[in-house]
C-alpha positions as CSV (number, residue, x, y, z in Angstrom):
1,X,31.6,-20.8,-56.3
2,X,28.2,-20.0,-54.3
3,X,28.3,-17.9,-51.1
4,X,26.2,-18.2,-48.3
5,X,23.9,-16.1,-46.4
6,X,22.5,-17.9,-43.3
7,X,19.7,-16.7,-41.0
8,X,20.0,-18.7,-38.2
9,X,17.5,-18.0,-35.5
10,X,14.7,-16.0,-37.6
11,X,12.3,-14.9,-34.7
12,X,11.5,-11.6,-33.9
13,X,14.0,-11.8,-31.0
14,X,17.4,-12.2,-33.1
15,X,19.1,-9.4,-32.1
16,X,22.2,-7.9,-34.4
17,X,24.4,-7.7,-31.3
18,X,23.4,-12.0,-30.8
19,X,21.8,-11.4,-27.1
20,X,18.3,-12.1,-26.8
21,X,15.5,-10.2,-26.6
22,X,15.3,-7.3,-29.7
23,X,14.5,-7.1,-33.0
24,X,17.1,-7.1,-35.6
25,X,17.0,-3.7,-37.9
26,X,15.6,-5.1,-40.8
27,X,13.8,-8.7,-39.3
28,X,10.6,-10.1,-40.0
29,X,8.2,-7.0,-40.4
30,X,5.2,-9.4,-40.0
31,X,3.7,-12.1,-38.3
32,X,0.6,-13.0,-39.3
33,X,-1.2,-15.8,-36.7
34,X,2.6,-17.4,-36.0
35,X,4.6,-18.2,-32.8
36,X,8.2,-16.8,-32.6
37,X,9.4,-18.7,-29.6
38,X,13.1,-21.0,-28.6
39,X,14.6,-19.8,-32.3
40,X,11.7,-21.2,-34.3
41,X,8.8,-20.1,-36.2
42,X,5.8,-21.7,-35.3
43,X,2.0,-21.7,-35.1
44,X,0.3,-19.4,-32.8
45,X,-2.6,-21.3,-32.3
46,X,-6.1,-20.9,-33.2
47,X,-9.6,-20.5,-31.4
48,X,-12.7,-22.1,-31.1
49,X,-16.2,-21.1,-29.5
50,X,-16.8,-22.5,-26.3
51,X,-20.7,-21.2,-26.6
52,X,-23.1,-24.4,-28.1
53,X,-25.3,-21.5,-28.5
54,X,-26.3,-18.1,-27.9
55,X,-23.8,-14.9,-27.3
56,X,-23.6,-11.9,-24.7
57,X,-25.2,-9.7,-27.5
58,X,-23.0,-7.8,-29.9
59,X,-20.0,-6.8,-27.7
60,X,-18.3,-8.0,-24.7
61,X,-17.7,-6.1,-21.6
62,X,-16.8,-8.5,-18.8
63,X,-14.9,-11.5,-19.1
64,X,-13.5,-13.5,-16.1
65,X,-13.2,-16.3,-13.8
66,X,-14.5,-15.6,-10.2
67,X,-13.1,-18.2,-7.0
68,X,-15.7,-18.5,-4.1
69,X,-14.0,-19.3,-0.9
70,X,-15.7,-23.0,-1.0
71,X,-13.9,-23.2,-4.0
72,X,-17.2,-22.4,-6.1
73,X,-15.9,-21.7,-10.1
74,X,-17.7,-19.2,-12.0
75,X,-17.4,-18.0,-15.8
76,X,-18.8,-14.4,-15.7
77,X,-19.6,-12.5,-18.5
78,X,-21.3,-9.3,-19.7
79,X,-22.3,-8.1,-22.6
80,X,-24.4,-4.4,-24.1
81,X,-27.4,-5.1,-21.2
82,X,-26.8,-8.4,-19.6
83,X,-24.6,-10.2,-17.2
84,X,-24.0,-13.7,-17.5
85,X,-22.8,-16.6,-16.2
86,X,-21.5,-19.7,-18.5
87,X,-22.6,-23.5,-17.7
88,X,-20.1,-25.3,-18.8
89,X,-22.6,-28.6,-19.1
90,X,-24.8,-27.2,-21.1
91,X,-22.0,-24.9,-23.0
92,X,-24.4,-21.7,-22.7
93,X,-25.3,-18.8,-20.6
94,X,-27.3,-18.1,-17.9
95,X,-28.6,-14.8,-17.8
96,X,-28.1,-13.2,-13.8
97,X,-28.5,-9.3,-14.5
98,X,-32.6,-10.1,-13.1
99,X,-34.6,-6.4,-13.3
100,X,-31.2,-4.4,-13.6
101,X,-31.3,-1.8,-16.6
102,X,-27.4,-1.8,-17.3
103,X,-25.5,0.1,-20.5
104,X,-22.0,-0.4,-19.9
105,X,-20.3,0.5,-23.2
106,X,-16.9,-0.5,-25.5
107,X,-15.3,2.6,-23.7
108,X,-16.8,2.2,-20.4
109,X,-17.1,-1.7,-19.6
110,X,-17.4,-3.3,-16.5
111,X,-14.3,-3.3,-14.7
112,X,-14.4,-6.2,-11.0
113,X,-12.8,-7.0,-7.4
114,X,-13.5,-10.2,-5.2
115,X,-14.2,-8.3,-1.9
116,X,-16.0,-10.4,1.2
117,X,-16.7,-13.6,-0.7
118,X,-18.8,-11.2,-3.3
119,X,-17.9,-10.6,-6.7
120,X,-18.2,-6.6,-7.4
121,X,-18.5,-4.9,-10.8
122,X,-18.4,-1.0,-11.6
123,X,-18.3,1.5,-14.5
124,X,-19.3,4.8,-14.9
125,X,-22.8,4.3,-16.9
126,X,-24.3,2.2,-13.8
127,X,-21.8,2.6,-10.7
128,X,-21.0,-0.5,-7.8
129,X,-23.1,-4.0,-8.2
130,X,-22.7,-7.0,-6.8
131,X,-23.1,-10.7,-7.6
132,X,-23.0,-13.4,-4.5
133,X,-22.5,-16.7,-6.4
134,X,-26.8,-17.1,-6.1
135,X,-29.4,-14.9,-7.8
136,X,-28.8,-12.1,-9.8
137,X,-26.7,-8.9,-9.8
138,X,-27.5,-6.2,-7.4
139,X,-26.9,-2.5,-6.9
140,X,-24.8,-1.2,-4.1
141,X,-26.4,1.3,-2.3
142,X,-25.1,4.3,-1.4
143,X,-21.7,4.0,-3.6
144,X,-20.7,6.1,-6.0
145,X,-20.5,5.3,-9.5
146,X,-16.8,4.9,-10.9
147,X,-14.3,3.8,-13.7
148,X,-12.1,1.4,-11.6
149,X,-12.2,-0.8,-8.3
150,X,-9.7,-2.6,-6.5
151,X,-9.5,-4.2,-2.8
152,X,-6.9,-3.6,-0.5
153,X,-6.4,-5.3,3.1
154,X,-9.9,-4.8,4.2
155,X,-11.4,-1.9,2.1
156,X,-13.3,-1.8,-1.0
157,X,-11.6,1.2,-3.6
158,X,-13.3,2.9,-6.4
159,X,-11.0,5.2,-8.6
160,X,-12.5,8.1,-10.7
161,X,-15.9,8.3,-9.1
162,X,-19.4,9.9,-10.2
163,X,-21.2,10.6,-6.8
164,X,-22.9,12.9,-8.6
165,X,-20.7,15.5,-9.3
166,X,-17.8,13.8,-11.8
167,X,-14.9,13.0,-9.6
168,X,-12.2,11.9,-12.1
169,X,-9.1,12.6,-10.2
170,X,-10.8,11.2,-7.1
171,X,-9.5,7.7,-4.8
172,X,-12.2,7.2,-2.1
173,X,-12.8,4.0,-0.2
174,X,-15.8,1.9,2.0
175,X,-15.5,2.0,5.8
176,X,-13.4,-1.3,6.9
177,X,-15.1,-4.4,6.0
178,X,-17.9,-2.9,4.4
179,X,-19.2,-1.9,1.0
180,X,-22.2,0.4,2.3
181,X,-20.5,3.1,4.1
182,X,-18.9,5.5,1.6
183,X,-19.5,8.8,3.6
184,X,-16.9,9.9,6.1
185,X,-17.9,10.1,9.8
186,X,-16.6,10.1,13.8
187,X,-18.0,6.5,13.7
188,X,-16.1,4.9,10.4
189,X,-13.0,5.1,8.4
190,X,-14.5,5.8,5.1
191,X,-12.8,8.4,3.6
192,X,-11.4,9.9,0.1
193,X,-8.5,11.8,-1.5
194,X,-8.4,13.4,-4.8
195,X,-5.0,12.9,-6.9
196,X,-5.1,16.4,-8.6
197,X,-1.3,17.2,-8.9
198,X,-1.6,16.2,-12.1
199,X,-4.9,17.1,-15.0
200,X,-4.9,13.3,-16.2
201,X,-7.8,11.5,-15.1
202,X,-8.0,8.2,-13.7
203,X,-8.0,5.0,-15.5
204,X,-7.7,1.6,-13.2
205,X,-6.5,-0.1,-9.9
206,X,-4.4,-2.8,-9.8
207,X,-2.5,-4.6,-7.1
208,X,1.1,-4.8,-7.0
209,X,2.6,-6.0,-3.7
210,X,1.2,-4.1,-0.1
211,X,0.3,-1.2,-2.5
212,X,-2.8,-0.8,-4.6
213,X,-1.4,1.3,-7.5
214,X,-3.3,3.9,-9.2
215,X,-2.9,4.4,-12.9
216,X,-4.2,7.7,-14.5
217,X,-3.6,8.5,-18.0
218,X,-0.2,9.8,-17.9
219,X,1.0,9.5,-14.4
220,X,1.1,6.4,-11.7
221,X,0.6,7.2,-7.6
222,X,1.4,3.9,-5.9
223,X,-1.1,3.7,-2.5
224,X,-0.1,1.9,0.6
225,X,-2.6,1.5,3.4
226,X,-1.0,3.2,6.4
227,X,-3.8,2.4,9.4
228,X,-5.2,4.9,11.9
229,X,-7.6,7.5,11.3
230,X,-5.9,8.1,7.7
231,X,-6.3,5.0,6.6
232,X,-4.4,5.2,2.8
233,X,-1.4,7.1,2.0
234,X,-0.2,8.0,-1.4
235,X,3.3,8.2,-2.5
236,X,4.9,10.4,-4.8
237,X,3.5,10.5,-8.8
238,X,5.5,9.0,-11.5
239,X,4.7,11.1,-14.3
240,X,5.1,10.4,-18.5
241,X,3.5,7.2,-17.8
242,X,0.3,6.0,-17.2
243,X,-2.3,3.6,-19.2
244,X,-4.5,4.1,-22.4
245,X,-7.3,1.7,-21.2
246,X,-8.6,-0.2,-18.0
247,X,-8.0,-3.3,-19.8
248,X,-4.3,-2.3,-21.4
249,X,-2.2,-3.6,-18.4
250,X,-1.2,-7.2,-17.3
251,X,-0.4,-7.5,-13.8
252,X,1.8,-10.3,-13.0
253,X,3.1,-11.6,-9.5
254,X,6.2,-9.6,-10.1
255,X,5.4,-6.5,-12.1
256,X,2.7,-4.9,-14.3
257,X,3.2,-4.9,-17.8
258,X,1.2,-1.8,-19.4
259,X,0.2,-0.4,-22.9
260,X,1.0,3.2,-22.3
261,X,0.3,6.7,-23.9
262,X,3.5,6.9,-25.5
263,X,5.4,3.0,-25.0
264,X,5.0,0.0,-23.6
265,X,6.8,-0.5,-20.2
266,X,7.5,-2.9,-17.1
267,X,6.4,-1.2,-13.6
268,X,7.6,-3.0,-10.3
269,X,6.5,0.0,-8.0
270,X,8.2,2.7,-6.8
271,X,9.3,5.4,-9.5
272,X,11.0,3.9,-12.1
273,X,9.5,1.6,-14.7
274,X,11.6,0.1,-17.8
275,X,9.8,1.3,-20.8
276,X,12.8,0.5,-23.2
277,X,10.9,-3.1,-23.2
278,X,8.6,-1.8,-25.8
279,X,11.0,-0.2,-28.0
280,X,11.9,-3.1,-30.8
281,X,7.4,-3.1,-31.7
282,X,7.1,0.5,-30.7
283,X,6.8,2.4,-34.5
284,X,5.1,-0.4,-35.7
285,X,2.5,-0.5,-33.2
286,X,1.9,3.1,-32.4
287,X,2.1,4.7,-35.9
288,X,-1.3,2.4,-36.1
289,X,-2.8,2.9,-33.1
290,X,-6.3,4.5,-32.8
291,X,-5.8,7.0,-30.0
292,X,-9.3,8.1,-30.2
293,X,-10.8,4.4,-29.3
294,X,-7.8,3.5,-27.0
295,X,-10.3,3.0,-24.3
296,X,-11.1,-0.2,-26.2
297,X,-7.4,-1.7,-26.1
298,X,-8.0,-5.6,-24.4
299,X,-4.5,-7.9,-23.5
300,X,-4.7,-11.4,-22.4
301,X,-2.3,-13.4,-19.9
302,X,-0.9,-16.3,-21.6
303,X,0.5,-17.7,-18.9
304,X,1.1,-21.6,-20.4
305,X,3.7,-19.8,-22.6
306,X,5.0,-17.1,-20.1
307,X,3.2,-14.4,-23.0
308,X,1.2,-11.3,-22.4
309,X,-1.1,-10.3,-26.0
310,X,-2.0,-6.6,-26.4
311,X,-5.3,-6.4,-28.9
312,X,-5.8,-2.3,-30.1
313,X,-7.2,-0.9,-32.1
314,X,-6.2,0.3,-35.6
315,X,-6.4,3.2,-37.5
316,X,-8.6,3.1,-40.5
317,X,-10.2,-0.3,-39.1
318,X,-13.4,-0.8,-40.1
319,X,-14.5,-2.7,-36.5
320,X,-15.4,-0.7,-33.5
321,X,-13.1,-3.2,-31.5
322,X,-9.6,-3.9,-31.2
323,X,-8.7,-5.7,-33.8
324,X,-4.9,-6.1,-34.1
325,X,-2.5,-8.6,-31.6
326,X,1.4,-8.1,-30.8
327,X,2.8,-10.8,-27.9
328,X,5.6,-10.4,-26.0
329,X,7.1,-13.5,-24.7
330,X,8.8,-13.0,-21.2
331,X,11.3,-16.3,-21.5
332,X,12.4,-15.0,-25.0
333,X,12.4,-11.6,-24.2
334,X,10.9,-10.5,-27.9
335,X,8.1,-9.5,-29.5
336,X,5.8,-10.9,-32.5
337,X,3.1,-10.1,-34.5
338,X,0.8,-8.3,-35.7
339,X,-1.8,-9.7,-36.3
340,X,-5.7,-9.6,-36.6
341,X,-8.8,-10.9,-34.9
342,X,-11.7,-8.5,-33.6
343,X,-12.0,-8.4,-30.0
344,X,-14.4,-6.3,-28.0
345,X,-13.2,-7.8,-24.0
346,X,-10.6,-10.7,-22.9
347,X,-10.1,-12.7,-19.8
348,X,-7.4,-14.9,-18.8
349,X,-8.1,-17.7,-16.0
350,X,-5.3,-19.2,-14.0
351,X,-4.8,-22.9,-13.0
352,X,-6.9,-23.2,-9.2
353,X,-7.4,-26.1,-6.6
354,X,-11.2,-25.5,-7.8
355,X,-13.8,-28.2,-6.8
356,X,-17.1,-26.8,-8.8
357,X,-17.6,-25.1,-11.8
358,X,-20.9,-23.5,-11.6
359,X,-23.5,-26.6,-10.6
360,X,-21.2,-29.5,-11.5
361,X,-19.5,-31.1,-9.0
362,X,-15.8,-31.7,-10.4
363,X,-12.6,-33.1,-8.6
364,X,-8.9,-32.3,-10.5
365,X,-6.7,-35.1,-11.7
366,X,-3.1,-35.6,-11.5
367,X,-2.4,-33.6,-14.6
368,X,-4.5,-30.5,-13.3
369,X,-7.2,-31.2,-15.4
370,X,-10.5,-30.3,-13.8
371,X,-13.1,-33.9,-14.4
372,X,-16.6,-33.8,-14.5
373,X,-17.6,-36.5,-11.9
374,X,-21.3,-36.9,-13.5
375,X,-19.9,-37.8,-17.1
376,X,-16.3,-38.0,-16.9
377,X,-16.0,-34.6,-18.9
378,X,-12.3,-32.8,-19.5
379,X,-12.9,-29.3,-18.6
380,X,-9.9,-26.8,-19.7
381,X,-7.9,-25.7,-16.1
382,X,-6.9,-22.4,-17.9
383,X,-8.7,-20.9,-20.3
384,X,-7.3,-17.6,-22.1
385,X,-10.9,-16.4,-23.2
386,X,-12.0,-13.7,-25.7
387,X,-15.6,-12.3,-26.6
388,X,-15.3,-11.5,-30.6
389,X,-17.4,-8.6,-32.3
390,X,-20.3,-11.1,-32.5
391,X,-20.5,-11.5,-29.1
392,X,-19.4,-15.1,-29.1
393,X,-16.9,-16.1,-26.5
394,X,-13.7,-18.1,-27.5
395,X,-11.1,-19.8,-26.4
396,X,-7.5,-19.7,-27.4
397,X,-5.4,-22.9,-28.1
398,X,-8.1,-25.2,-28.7
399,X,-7.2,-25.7,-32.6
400,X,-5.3,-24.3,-35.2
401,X,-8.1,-22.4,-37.2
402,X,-10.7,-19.6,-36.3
403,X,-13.6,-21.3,-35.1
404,X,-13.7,-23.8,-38.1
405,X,-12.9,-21.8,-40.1
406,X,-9.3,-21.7,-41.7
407,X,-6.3,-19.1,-41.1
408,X,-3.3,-18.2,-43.9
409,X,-0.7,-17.7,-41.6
410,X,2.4,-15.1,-43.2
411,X,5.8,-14.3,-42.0
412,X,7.2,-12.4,-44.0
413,X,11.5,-10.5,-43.1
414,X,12.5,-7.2,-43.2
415,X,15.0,-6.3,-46.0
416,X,18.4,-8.3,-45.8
417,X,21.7,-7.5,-47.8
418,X,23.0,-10.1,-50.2
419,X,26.8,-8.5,-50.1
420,X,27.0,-8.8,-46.3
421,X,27.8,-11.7,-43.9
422,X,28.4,-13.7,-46.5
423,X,30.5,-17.5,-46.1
424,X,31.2,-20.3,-48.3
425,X,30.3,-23.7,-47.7
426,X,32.7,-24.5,-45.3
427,X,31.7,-21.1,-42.8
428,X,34.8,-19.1,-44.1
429,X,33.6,-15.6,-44.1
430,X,34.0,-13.7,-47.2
431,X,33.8,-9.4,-47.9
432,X,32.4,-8.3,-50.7
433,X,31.7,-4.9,-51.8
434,X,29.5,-2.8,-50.6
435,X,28.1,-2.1,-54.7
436,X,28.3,-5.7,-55.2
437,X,25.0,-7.2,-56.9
438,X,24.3,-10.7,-55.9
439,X,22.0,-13.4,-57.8
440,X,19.9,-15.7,-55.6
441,X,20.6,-19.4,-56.7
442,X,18.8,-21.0,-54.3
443,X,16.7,-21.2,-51.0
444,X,18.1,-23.7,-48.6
445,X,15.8,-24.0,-45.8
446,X,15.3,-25.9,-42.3
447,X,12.5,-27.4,-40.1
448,X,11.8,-28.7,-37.4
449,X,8.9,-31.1,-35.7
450,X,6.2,-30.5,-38.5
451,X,5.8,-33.1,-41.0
452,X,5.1,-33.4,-44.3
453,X,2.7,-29.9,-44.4
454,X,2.7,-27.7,-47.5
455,X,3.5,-24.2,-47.5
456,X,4.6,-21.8,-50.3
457,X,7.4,-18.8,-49.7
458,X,8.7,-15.8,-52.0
459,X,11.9,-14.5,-52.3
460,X,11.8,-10.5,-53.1
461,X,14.7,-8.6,-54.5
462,X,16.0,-5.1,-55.2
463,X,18.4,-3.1,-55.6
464,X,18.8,-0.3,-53.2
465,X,16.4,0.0,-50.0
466,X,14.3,2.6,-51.4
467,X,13.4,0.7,-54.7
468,X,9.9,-1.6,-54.8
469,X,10.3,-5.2,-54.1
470,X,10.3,-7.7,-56.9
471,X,8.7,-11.0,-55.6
472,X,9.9,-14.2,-57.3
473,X,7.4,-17.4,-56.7
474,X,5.8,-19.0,-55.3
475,X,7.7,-21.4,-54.7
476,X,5.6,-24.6,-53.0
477,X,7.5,-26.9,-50.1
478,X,6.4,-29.6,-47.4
479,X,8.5,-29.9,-44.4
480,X,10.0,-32.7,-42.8
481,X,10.9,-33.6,-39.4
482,X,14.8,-32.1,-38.6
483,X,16.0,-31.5,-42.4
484,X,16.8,-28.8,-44.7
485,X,15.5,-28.3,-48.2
486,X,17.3,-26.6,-51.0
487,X,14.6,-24.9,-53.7
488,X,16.2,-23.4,-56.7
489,X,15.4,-20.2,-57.2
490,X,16.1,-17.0,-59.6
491,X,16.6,-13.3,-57.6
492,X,19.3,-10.7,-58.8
493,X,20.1,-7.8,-56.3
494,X,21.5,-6.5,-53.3
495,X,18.6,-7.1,-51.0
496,X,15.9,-9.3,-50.7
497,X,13.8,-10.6,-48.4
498,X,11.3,-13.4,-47.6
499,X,7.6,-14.4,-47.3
500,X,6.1,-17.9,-46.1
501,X,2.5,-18.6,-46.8
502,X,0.9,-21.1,-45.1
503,X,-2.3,-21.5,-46.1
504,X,-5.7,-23.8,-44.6
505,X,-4.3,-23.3,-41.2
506,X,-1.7,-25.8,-42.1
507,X,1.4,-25.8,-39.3
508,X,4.6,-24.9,-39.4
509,X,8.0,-25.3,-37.3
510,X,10.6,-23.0,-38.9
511,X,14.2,-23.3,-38.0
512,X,16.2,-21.2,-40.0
513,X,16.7,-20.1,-44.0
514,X,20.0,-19.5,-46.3
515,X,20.4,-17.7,-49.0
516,X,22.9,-19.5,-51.5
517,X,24.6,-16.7,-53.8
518,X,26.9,-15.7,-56.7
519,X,28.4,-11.8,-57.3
520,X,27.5,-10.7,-61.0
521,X,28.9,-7.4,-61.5
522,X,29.1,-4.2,-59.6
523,X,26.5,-1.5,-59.1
């Protein structure tokens, strides 16, 4: 009589206790380029260049979408030297960095506010410029130089400043309204304060509610604008947090999500943050992480599918970017991935009541999708953006493949046990030993939505945890809409587990997988 062993929900998200949201102990340890989303296995899509021709130079550092009041649209970005802006008519860039002699770098990029209808960029190589929507970049005078900026009410905030003298611990602000007056007087309400009660230094402003919270690199102050001659107050520090990288953090209208020192975690002010939301990717992204180029780590907002990406980089890469992707997926509540693609910056642009992008007059249909009025062109609304190690901007979702070129998508489970959860045909559950050795008959096996694409899977087997894996196969499917397929297959064991190749960037929609068993003996 065969026995069953039934997988039914195999996403990263299973949990053992069956609530949502963690990884089982032994799930899938890898998810190369594929979606684990509503209890099915499925593509995570591809991207394609959005340049017709030329790059930013051979890195990215500032990628983003920039709303002028008039409801102006522009594509900024920034590569080794220049500053660009992207015409979406003519699919290239526009070089706007004029006379300016600018060397942001991978660990020091640009980081940007909108302040008084101006777009402002800042790092510590070059300091505080400007860009109006006409022209080219300018310097700020007068303003210090400084890792991070943010806006809040009516002042313009830098965050570990250089005014000269290396500030790192140092929050200082422009006189209301202003972003020329950065010296203190009777006669404005510039001013500074220097966050020194802990020896972090500071990393990057970001918004979160009425406060204007200020990360360092182990420790979060949360600043609220108080008024009067004092202008900011700071609240108490949150220490054994903090951020690895300007760009490791994903604010969201509720709550930042952040790539921290030691975990991942979910920060919605105050002094508590939940940072038991990393914990089911947490070995398996950390053991790998670079610490020394964590400066470089990117993340983008995929908002279409409620997911945030984190890109790092790896030890032992052989890129000087980040170079590996884990998701989290807020609806789900789980993680997947890794996997790889080189990325030196990343921007994420949200849906807008925009009426120009750059010089070409638009209006938006009833589907949100920004029209070109002069030729009828569909321009993308969102856009989740990425500037590769070639300097070549991308965008994400526009195919299944890597800018023409074609992906091999893996998934591939943790170790299961044959003798466990077992059930016969009918669901009755049935106990075996825990010695028992189990032969794998077949490979019964269920999709969903994707038809009629070919992909190949291995079944692995062994005998105790520690032993090597034996792979059996491959063994070569196609999918249909809604049904299951049985493959015969030969395995003898007490664990095994699974790998699907899908190869030529071929699509997939994975429902679930069974085991179909028989006990031979005892171990």
């Amino acid at each position: 009589m065969s026995l069953y062993k039934t997988i039914d929900k195999p996403t990263l998200g299973v949990m053992r206790d069956d609530s949502t949201g963690r990884i089982q102990d032994r799930a899938w340890t890898r998810l190369q380029q594929l979606r684990a989303e509503n209890g099915v296995i499925s593509n995570f899509p591809g991207w394609t260049s959005i340049l017709a021709s030329g790059s930013v130079d051979t890195f990215g550092t500032l990628l983003t979408k920039w709303a002028k009041g008039d409801g102006t649209v522009f594509l900024l970005a920034g590569g080794a030297t220049k500053l660009y802006k992207y015409m979406s008519g003519t699919k290239t860039l526009t070089d706007i960095t004029g006379a300016l002699s600018l060397a942001p770098t991978r660990d020091k990029p640009w980081t940007y506010a909108a302040f008084l209808d101006a777009f402002y960029i800042t790092q510590l190589v070059n300091g505080l410029h400007k860009w109006t929507g006409v022209g080219n970049y300018a310097a700020v005078v007068g303003a210090p130089k400084a890792r991070a900026i943010g806006v809040l009410f009516d002042y313009l905030c830098l965050f570990n400043v250089d005014d000269g003298t290396a500030r790192p611990w140092r929050f200082q602000w422009a006189a209301e309204a202003t972003d020329s007056t950065w010296t203190a007087a009777a006669t404005n309400d510039a001013g500074s304060f220097d966050l020194r009660d802990t020896d972090d230094i500071g990393v990057a402003l970001y918004r979160l509610g009425n406060d204007l919270i200020a990360y360092k690199e182990a420790s979060i102050i949360p600043i609220s604008f108080i008024g009067g001659n004092e202008v900011f107050g700071r609240q108490q520090t949150i220490g054994d947090l903090g951020l690895l990288s300007p760009y490791s953090i994903v604010p969201r209208e509720d709550g930042h999500m952040v790539m921290g020192p030691y975990s991942f975690y979910w920060y919605t002010g105050g002094r508590y943050a939940d940072n038991s939301i990393g914990d089911p990717i947490h070995d398996l992204v950390y053991s790998r992480l670079d610490v020394s180029k964590r400066h470089r780590i990117r993340t983008l907002n995929l908002l279409d599918s409620d997911e945030v990406a984190f890109i790092y980089p790896v030890s032992g890469g052989v890129l000087n970017d980040a170079d590996e992707w884990v998701i989290y997926n807020f609806t789900e509540k789980n993680w997947y991935g890794p996997f790889n693609k080189s990325v030196s910056i990343a921007g994420s642009s949200a849906r807008g009541v925009s009426v120009v992008i750059d010089d070409i007059t638009t209006i938006i249909d009833n589907d949100d999708t920004i029209i070109d009025e002069s030729g009828g062109t569909e321009i993308e609304s969102r856009q989740n953006l990425f500037i590769d190690q070639t300097g070549n901007i991308h965008q994400v979702g526009l195919e299944q493949g890597d800018n023409g070129s074609a992906i091999i998508r893996e998934a591939e489970s943790g170790d299961q046990p044959l003798f466990d959860g077992l059930t016969t045909k009918d669901g009755t559950p049935i106990s075996l030993a825990y010695g028992t050795v189990m032969q794998i008959s077949a490979m019964n096996i269920e999709f969903q939505d994707i038809a009629n694409e070919a992909l190949s899977f291995y079944v692995g087997v062994k005998m105790d945890l520690n032993d090597a894996i034996t792979w059996k196969g491959p063994f070569t499917v196609k999918s249909f809409n809604t049904q299951g397929i049985r493959v015969p297959v030969r395995g003898t064991g007490r664990w095994a587990r699974v790998r699907f190749n899908l190869s030529n960037s071929r699509r997939i929609g994975l429902i679930g997988y069974q085991y179909e068993v028989n006990p031979v003996g005892r171990r």
